[in-house]
VOTORMAR-307660 format. One record per atom (N, C-alpha, C): x, y, z. Coordinates in pm, whole numbers, plus 50000, padded with zeros to 5 digits. Layout:
REM VOTORMAR-307660
XYZ;...
END
This chain:
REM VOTORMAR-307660
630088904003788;631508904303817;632008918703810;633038923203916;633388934903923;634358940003796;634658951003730;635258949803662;636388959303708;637558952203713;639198961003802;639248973103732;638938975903652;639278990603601;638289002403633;636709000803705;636449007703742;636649010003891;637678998103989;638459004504088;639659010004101;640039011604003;641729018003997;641289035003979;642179043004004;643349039304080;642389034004233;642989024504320;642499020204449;642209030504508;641659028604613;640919038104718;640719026704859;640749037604955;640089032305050;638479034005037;638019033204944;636099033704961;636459024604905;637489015404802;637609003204693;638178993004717;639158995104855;639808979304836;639448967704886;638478965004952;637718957904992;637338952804878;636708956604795;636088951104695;637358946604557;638358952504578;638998947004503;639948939804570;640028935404698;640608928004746;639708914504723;638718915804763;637978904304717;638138897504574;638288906704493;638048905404315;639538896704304;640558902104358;641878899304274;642878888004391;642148886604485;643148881604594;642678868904580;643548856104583;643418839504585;642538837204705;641848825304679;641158821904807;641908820704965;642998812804891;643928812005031;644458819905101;644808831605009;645438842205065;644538852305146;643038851205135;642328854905204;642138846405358;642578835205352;642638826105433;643538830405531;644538839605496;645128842505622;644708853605702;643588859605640;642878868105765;643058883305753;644018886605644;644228901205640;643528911505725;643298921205781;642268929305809;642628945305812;641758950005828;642618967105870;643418971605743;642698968205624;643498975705472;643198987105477;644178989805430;644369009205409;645149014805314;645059024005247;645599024105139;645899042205109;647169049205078;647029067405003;647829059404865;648059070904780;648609069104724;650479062204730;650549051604679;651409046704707;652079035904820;650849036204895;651399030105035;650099023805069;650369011705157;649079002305188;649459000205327;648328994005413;648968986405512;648118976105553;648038965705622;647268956705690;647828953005821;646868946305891;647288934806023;647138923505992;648018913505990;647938899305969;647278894206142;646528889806167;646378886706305;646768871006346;647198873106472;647368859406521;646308846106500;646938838906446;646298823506397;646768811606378;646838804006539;647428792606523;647768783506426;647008785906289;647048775906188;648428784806107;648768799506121;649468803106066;651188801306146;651178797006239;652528790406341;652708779006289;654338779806333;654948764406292;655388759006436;655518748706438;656188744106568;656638752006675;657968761606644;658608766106761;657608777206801;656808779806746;655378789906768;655898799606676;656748798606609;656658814806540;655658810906395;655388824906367;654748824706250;655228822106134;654568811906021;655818807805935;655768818805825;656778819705778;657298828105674;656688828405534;656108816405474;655108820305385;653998824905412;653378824505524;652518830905544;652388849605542;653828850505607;654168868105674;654868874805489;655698863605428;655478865705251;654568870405182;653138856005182;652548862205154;651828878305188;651708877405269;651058891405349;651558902505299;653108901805257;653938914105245;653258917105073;652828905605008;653178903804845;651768912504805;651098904704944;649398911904904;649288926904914;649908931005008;650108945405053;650648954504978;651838952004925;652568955404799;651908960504719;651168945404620;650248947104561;648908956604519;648708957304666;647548965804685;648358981004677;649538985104729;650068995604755;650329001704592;650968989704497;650948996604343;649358997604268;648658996504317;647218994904243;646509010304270;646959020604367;647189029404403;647239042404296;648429035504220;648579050204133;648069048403960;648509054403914;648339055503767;649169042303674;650189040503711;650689024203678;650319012203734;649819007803632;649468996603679;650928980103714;650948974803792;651698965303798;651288954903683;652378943703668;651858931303609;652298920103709;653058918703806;653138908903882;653548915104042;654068902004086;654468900404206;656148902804229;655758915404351;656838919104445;658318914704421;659478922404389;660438912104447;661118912104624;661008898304638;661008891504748;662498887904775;663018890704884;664328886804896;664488881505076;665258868405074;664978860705206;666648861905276;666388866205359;667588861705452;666858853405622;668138842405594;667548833805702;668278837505876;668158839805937;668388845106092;669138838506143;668568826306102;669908810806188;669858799706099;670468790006101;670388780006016;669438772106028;668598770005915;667448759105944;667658740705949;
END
């Protein structure tokens, strides 16, 4: 088993491997790809995946959530502080559901 403290601070030679280590099964399930990481800042591509659309075809929002939470995540793992949780998340809805 990997141990997280000899990948911190993250790297791009590391997050792969600590994406693997620290990320839920499911959340790997949505396909992330293209991680990248400097200090402070991350990025990914969520790619297109029918299982990740809802009806009207758009992509549903826990999915593009999660994505943001993982990224985040990965973006504070970066420096010398370490995080203890998850992102704050704030929703505004576009039209009425």
């Amino acid at each position: 088993m990997t141990d997280l403290a000899s990948l911190l601070p993250l790297t791009n030679a590391t997050i792969m491997e600590a994406y693997i280590y620290l990320v839920a099964p499911w959340v790997k399930d949505l396909g992330l790809c293209e991680l990248s990481v400097s200090e402070g800042h991350a990025s990914a591509r969520l790619p297109q995946n029918p299982a990740l659309k809802i009806s009207s075809g758009a992509v549903c929002g826990q999915a593009i959530m999660s994505a943001i939470d993982t990224v985040v995540a990965m973006a504070m793992l970066t420096t010398q502080r370490v995080t203890k949780g998850t992102v704050y998340q704030h929703t505004h809805f576009l039209r009425p559901a």
